[in-house]
DORO-469079 format. One line per field, with one value per residue (C-alpha): residue number from 1; residue in three letters; chain; x, y, z. Coordinates in Angstrom, 3 decimals, decimal comma, padded with zeros to 6 digits. Layout:
// residues N
n	(NUM;...)
res	(ALA;...)
chain	(A;...)
X	(X;...)
Y	(Y;...)
Z	(Z;...)
END
This chain:
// residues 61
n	(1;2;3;4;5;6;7;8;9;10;11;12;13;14;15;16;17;18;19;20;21;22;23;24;25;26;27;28;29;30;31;32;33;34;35;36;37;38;39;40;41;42;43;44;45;46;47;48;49;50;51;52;53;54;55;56;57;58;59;60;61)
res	(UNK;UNK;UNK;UNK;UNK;UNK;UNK;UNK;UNK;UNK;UNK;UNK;UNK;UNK;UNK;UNK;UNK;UNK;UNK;UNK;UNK;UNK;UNK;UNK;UNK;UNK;UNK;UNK;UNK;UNK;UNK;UNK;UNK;UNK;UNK;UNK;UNK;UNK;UNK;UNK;UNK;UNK;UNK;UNK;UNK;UNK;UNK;UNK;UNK;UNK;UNK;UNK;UNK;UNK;UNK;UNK;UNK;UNK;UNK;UNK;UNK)
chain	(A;A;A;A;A;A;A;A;A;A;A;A;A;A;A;A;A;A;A;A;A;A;A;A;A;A;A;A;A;A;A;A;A;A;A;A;A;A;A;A;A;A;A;A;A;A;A;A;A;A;A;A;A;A;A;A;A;A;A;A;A)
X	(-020,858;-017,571;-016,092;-012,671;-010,278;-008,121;-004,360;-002,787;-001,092;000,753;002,260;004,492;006,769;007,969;007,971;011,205;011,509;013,586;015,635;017,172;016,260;014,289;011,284;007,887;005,401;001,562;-000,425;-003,954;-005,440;-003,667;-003,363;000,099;003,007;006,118;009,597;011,286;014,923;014,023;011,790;008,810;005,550;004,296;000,997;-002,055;-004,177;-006,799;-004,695;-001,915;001,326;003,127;006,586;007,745;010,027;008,389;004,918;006,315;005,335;007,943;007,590;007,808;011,107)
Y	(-008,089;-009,278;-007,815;-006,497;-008,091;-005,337;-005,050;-005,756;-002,711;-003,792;-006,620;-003,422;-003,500;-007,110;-006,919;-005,534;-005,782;-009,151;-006,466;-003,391;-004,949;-001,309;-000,887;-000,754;001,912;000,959;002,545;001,157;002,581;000,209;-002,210;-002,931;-002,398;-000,045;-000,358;003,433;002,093;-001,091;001,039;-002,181;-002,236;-005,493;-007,009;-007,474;-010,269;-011,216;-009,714;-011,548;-009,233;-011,464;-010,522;-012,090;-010,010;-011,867;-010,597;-006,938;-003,708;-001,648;002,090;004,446;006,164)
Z	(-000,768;000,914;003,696;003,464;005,486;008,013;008,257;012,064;012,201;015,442;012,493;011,413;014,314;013,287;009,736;007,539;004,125;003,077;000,652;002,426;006,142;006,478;008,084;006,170;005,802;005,539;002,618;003,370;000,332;-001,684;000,634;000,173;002,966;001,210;001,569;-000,074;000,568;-001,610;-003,552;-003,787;-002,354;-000,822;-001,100;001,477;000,617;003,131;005,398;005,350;004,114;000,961;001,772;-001,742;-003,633;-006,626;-005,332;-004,958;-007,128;-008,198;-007,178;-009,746;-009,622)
END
C-alpha cells in the first residue's frame, strides 16, 4: 500500500494564490490548498502544491 505523501504546512506562509494575491487555506482532507477570494482550490500531488490556475477546482458558489 503506498504511503501518502504530507503537506509542509510551514509552505503556507510563502504561498498566495497567483489570482487574488490572498493567502491560502489548507483543507487536508482533500488535499488541495483554497483560495475563497479567487474562489479555486489548488491541488497537492505528492506533496508538491500545483499552483496552476489550469490545475485549479472551482468552488461551488
Amino acid at each position: 500500500m503506498a504511503e501518502a505523501v504530507s503537506f509542509d504546512r510551514r509552505m503556507l506562509e510563502a504561498l498566495v494564490c497567483p489570482v487574488s494575491q490572498s493567502v491560502l487555506s489548507y483543507d487536508a482532507d482533500r488535499q488541495e490548498l483554497v483560495s475563497e477570494p479567487a474562489g479555486l482550490a489548488y491541488p497537492i500531488r505528492d506533496g508538491i502544491p500545483v499552483m496552476l490556475v489550469d490545475e485549479a477546482r472551482r468552488l461551488d458558489p
